[in-house]
C-alpha positions as CSV (number, residue, x, y, z in Angstrom):
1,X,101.6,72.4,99.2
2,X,102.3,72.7,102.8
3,X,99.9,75.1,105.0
4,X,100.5,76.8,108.1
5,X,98.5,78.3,110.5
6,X,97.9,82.0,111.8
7,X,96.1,83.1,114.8
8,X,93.8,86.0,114.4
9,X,90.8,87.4,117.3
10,X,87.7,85.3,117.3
11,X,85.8,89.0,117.0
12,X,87.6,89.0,113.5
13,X,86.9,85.3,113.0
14,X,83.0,85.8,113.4
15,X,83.6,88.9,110.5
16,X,84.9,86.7,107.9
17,X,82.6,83.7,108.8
18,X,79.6,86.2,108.3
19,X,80.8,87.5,105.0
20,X,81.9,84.2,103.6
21,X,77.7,83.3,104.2
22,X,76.6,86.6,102.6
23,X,79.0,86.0,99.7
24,X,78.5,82.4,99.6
25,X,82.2,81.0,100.4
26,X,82.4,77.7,100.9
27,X,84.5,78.5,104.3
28,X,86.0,80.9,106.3
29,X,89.4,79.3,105.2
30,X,88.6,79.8,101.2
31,X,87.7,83.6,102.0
32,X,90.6,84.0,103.7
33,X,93.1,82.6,101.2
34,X,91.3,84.5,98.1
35,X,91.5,88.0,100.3
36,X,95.1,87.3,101.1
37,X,96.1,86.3,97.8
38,X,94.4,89.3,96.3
39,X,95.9,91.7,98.6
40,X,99.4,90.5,98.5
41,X,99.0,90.6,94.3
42,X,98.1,94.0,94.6
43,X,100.6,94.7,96.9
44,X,103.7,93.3,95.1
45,X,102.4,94.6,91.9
46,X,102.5,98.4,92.8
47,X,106.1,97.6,94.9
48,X,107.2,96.0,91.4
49,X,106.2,99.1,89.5
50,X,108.3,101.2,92.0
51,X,105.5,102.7,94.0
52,X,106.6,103.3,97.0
53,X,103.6,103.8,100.1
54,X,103.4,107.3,101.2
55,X,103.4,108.2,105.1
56,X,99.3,108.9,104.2
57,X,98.9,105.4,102.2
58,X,100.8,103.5,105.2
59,X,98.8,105.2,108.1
60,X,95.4,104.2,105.9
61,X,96.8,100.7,105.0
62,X,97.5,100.2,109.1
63,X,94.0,101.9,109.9
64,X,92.3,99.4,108.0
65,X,94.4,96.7,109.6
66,X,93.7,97.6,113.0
67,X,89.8,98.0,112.2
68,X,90.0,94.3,111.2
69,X,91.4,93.3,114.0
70,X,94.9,92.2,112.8
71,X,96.7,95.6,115.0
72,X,96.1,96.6,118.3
């Protein structure tokens, strides 16, 4: 499988490097990969039961985005 890489703030790197210690991840990379792939499942499974995002669901979904660093 080929990998890429992203870029994301060191604040936000120091998060996830904290919780993959409390939770006992065996890296930042494996915590990463499990969160994304569990947010993009959830994601395409409500788009492919035709929910569509609301204005209110899409402001809270950008909200938490920006308080983890990933929006400015």
């Amino acid at each position: 499988m080929r990998k890429v890489s992203i870029e994301i703030p060191e604040t936000l790197y120091r998060r996830l490097e904290a919780l993959a210690g409390r939770i006992g991840a065996d890296s930042v990379y494996e915590l990463v990969v499990d969160l994304l792939r569990e947010g993009v499942s959830r994601l395409e499974e409500d788009l492919d039961a035709g929910h569509e995002l609301s204005e209110e669901e899409v402001s809270r979904i950008r909200e938490r985005l920006r308080s983890l660093g990933y929006l400015d």
